[in-house]
N, C-alpha and C positions, 0 to 999 in steps of 0.2 A: 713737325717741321718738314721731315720728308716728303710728306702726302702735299704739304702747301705746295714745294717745289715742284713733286710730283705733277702737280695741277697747273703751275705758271706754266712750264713747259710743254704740256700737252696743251693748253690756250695758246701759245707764241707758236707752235709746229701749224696749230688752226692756221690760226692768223697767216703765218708765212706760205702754208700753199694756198690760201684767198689772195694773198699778195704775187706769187709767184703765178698764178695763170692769168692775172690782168698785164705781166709781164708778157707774156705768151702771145697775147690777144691782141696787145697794142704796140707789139713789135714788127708783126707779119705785116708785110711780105720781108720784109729783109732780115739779112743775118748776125748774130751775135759772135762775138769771138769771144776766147775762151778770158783772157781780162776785164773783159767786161760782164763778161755772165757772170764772173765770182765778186767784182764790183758792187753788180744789182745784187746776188745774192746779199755781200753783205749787210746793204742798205736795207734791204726787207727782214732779215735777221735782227737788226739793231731796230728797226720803226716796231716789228713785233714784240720787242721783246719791249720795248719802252710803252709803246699802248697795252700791256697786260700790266706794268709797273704803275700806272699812273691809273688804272681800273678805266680804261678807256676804250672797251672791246664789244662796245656795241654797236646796233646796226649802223647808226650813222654816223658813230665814228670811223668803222671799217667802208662806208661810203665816202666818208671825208678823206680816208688814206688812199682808198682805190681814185679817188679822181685828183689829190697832188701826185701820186702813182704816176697817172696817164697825163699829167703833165710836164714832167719830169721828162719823162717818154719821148714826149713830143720836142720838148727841150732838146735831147741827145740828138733827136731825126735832125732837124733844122744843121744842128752843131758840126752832123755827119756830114752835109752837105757842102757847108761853109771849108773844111776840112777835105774835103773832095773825096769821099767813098760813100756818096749816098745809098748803096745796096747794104752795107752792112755798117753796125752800128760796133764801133772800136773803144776801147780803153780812153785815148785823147775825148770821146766827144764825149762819154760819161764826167769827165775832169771837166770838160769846158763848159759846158751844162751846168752841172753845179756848182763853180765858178762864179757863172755867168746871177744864177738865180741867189749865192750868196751875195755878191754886189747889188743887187737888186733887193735885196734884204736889209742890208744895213741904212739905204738911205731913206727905207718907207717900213710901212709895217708886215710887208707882205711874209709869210711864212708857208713852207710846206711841211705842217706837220705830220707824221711823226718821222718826217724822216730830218729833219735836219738836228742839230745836238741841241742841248735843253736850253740854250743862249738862243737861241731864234723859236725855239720852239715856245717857249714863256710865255708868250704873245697869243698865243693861240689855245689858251686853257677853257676850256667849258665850265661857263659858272655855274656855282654852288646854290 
């Protein structure tokens, strides 16, 4: 039983720095402030730890999470704009972002998984 945890954990620590330098990547040039960086952390904490639960940790799953990732991303940039501090990406545009892409969820099939909670995320299971 240890060793299993043992092993989720060092898989979800993987996964969360592949997840955390496409953060990095698709942020630049502008800046994060620090409610938002614990925000994003969050959210890649919780999508890794749910793609190692669900045995969904290969290559192109971790391709499928890095490009809702950099959507996401791109969500916040836009959000940051509309919000008028387009140089750096704030607490509010993470909130309205996700908002935004939940609404957009409920009325179609669209999903970002693994980051959204297993209610949106259902939709997007890889057949058996």
């Amino acid at each position: 039983m240890k060793n299993s945890r043992i092993a989720l954990n060092s898989a979800s620590n993987t996964l969360q720095n592949k997840l955390s330098k496409i953060v990095t990547e698709s942020v630049s040039p502008l800046s994060v402030n620090a409610q938002c960086r614990l925000a994003l952390r969050a959210l890649i904490t919780e999508a890794s730890n749910r793609m190692v639960l669900e045995e969904r940790a290969a290559d192109d799953d971790v391709a499928l999470a890095s490009a809702n990732l950099k959507r996401f991303i791109h969500e916040m940039k836009v959000e940051s704009v509309f919000l008028g501090h387009a140089e750096e990406l704030k607490y509010d545009s993470f909130r309205a972002a996700r908002e935004r892409m939940e609404r957009h969820a409920i009325v179609t099939s669209f999903t970002l998984w693994p980051f959204w909670p297993s209610a949106f995320a259902a939709g997007n299971k890889r057949p058996s």
